[in-house]
C-alpha positions as CSV (number, residue, x, y, z in Angstrom):
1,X,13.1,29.8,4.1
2,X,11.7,28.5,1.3
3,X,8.1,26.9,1.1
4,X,6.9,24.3,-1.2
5,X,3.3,23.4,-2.3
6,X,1.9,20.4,-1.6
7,X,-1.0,18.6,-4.1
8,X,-3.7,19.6,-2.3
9,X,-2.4,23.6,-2.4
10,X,-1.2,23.8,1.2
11,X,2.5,25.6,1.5
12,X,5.0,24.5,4.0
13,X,8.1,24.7,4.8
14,X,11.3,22.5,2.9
15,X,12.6,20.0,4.8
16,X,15.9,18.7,3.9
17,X,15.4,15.6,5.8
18,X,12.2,14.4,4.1
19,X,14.4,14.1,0.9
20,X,16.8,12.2,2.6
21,X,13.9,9.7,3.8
22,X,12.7,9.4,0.9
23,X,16.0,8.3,-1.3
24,X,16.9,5.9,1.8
25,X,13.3,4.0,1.0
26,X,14.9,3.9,-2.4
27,X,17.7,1.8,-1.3
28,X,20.0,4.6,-1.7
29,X,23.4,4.8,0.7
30,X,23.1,7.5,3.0
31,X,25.9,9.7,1.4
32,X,24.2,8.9,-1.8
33,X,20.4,10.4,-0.3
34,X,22.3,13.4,1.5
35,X,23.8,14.2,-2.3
36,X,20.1,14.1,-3.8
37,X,18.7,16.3,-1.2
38,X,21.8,18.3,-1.2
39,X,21.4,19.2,-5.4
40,X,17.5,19.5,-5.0
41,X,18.0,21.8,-2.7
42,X,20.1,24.1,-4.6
43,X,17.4,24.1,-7.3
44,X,14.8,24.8,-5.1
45,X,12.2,28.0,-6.1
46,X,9.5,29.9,-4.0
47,X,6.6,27.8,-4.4
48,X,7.8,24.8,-6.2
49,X,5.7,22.1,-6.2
50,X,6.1,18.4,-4.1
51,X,5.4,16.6,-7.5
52,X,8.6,18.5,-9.1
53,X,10.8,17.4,-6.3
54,X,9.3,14.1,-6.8
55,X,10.7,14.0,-10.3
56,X,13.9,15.9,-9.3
57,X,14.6,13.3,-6.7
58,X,13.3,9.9,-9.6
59,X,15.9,11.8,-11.8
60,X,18.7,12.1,-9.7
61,X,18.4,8.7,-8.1
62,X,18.6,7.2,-11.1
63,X,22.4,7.5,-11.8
64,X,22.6,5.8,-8.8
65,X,19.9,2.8,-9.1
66,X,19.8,3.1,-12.9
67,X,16.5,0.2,-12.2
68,X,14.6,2.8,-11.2
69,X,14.0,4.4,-14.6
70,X,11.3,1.0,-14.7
71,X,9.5,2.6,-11.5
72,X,6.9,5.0,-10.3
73,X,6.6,6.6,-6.7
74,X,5.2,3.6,-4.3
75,X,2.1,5.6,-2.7
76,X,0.8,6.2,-6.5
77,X,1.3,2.5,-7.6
78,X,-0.6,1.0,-4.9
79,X,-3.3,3.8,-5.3
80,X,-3.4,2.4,-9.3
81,X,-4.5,-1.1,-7.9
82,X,-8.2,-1.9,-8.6
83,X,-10.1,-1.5,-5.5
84,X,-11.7,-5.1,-6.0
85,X,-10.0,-7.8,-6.1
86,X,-6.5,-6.3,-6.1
87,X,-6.2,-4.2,-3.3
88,X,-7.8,-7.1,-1.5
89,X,-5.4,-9.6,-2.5
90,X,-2.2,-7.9,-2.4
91,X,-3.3,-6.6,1.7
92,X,-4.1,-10.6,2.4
93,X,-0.2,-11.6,0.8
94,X,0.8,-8.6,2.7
95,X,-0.7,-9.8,5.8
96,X,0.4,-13.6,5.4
97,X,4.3,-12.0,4.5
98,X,3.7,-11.1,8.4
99,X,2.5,-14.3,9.9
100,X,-1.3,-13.7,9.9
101,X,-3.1,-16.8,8.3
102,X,-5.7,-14.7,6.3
103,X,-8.9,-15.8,5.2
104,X,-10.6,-14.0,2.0
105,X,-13.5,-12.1,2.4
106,X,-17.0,-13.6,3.5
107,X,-20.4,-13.1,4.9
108,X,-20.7,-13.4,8.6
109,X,-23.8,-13.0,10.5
110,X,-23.8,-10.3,13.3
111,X,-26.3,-9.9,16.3
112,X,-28.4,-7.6,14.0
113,X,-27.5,-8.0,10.7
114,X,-25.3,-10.2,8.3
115,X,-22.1,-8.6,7.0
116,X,-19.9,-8.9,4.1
117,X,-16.3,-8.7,5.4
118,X,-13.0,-8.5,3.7
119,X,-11.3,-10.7,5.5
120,X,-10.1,-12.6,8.5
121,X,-7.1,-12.7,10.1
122,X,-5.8,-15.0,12.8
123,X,-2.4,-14.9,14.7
124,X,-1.9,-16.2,18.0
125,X,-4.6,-15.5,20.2
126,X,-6.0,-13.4,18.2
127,X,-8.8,-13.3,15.5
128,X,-8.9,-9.9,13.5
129,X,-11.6,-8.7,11.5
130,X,-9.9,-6.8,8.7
131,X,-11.9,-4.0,6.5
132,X,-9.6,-2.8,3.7
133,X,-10.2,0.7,2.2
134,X,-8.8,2.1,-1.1
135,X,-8.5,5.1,-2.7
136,X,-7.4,6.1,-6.1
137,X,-6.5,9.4,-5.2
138,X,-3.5,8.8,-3.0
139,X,-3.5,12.4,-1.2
140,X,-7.0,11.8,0.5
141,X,-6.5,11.2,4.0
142,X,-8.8,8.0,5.6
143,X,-11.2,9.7,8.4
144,X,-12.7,8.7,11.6
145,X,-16.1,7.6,10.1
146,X,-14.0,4.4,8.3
147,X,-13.2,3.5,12.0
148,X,-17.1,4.3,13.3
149,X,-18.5,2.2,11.1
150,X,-15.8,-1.1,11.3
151,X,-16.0,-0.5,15.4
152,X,-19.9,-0.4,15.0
153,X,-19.8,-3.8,12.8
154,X,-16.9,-5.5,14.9
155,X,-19.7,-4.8,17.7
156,X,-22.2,-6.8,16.0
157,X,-20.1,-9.4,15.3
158,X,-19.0,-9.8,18.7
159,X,-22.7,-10.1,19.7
160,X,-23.8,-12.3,17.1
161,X,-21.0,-14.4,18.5
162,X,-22.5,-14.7,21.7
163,X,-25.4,-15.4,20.2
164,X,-24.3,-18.4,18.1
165,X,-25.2,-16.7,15.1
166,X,-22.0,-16.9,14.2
167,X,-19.0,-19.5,14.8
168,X,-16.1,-16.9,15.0
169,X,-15.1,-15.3,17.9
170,X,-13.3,-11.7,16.8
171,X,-10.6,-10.4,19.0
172,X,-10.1,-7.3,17.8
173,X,-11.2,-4.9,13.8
174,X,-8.4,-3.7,12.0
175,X,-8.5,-1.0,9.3
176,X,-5.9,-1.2,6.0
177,X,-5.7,1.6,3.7
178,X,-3.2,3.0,1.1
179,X,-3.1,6.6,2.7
180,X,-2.7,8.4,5.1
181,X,-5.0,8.0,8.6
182,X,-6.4,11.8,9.8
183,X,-5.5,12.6,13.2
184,X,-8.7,11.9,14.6
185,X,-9.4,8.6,13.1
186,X,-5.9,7.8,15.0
187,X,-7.2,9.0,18.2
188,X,-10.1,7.6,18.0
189,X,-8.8,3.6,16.6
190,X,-6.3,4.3,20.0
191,X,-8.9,4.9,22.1
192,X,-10.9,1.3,21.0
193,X,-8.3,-0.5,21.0
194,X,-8.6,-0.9,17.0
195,X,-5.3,-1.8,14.8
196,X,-4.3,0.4,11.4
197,X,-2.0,0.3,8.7
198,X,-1.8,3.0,6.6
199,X,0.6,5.5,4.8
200,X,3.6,6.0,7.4
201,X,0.6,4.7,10.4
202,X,1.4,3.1,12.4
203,X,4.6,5.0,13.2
204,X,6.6,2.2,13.6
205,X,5.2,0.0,10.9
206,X,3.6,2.5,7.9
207,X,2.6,0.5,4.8
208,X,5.5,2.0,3.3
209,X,7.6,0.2,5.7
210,X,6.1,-3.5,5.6
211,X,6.3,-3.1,1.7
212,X,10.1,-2.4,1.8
213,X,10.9,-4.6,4.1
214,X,9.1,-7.6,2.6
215,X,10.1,-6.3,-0.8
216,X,6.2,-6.4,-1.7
217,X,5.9,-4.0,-4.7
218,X,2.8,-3.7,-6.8
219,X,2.8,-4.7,-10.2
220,X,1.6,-1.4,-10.6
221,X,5.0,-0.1,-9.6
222,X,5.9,-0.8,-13.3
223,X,5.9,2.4,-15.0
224,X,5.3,1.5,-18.2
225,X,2.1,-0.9,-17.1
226,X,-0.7,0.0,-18.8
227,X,-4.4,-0.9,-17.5
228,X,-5.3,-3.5,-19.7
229,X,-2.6,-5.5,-19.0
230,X,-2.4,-4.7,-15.1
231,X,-6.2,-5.8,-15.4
232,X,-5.3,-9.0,-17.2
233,X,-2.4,-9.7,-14.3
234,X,-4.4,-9.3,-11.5
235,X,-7.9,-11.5,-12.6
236,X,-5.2,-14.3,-12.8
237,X,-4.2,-13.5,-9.2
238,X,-1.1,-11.5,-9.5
239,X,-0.4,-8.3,-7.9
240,X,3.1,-8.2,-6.9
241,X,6.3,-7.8,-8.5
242,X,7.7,-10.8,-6.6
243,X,4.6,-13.0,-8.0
244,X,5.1,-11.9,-11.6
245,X,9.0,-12.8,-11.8
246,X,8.3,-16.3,-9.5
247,X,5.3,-17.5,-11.7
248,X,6.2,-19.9,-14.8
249,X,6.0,-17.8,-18.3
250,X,4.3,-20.1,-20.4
251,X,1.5,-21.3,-17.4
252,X,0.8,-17.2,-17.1
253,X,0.8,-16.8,-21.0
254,X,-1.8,-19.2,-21.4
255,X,-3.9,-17.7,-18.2
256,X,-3.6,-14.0,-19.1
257,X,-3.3,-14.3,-23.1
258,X,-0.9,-11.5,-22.8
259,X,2.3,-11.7,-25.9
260,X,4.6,-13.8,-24.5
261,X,7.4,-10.8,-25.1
262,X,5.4,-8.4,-23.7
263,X,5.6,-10.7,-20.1
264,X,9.3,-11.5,-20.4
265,X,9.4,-7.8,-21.0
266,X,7.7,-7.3,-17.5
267,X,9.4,-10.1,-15.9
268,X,12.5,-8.3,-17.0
269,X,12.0,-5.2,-15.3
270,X,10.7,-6.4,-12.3
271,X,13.4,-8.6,-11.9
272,X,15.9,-5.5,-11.9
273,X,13.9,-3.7,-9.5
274,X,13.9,-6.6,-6.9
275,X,17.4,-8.1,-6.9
């Protein structure tokens, strides 16, 4: 059995199958993802690290999507989104692609004290108070204390509601990150009732998942974005692939001031990676 090492230094074991899931996310066939993991396999070295495999599996992909020479892995571009306003904004459209009508982020006066929310979302019956937490490193995992405090402030909320300090009466706090949950912080958002999305959480509906289904991809999945540009893209508003091909050139020229062949560049690329 051969072990690999992971970023953070743990060793575990190879698993064939993770491969496999990964090139499927990548659109590939499922003779196409069992060849991948079948010639990674055969290359594989005690110790090698998840990064290399990463690469291995980019590079071998690649005769088969030859598109995805213009792309990075998924979990790192959405970790290379700014915190403030992007992340927000790209978790709102993500939200909306899923029938929530979302609200941007506000003050809101609680029993106790007044609190600065992300946002609001509202399907149905329900009215969700959403806290969005980001991290730029992408391996971290999101702990029980994220959950502790939103359930403490979805609390006050309530109360202030009651109150009539404030007009909005919250069903239910939700936590959105872009990693993984820890298994407590799970437990615990069970237990209260509390709704997450995260990196492959919940089970049936990771973030992973919604973005591939919905075909949501950061602009930051370009890989040859650089910050400045990225930065200019998302002050006017645009954080998705699907928004940089569907917004007119010359309008986001003249908002951005980036070289007009530097966009149609972008526009390019992105195109190939959606269609």
């Amino acid at each position: 059995m051969i072990f690999v090492t992971k970023s953070d230094g743990r060793k575990e074991p190879f698993r064939k199958e993770k491969v496999v899931r990964t090139c499927l996310r990548m659109h590939a066939s499922p003779i196409q993802a069992r060849n991948v993991a079948d010639r990674i396999e055969s290359k594989l070295y005690e110790g090698i690290r998840t990064n290399e495999i990463l690469k291995m599996i980019f590079r071998y992909m690649a005769e088969y999507r030859p598109e995805i020479k213009h792309e990075i892995d998924l979990k790192e571009a959405i970790s290379l989104l700014r915190p403030k306003p992007d992340f927000e904004q790209f978790v709102r459209l993500l939200l909306d692609a899923y029938g929530y009508r979302v609200e941007d982020a506000q003050l809101v006066n609680g029993k106790c004290v007044e609190h600065e929310i992300d946002g609001i979302a509202r399907k149905e019956d329900e009215t969700i108070y959403v806290e969005v937490k980001h991290h730029f490193n992408h391996h971290v995992y999101t702990g029980v204390g994220v959950f502790l405090e939103a359930h403490a402030t979805f609390e006050d909320l309530t109360d202030g509601y009651k109150l009539k300090n404030n007009s909005i009466n919250f069903t239910k706090a939700m936590i959105v990150c872009n990693t993984k949950f820890s298994d407590h912080a799970k437990k615990y958002a069970d237990c209260m009732g509390m709704d997450y999305i995260g990196w492959k959480a919940p089970d049936d509906r990771g973030l992973e998942r919604m973005m591939e289904e919905k075909k949501l991809y950061p602009i930051t999945f370009l890989k040859d974005l650089d910050r400045r540009t990225e930065s200019k893209l998302g002050d006017a508003g645009i954080v998705l692939l699907k928004q940089l091909v569907e917004t007119n050139l010359e309008k986001l020229h003249e908002r951005t001031k980036i070289s007009k062949n530097i966009l149609k560049n972008l526009v390019r690329k992105a195109g190939e990676i959606l269609k």
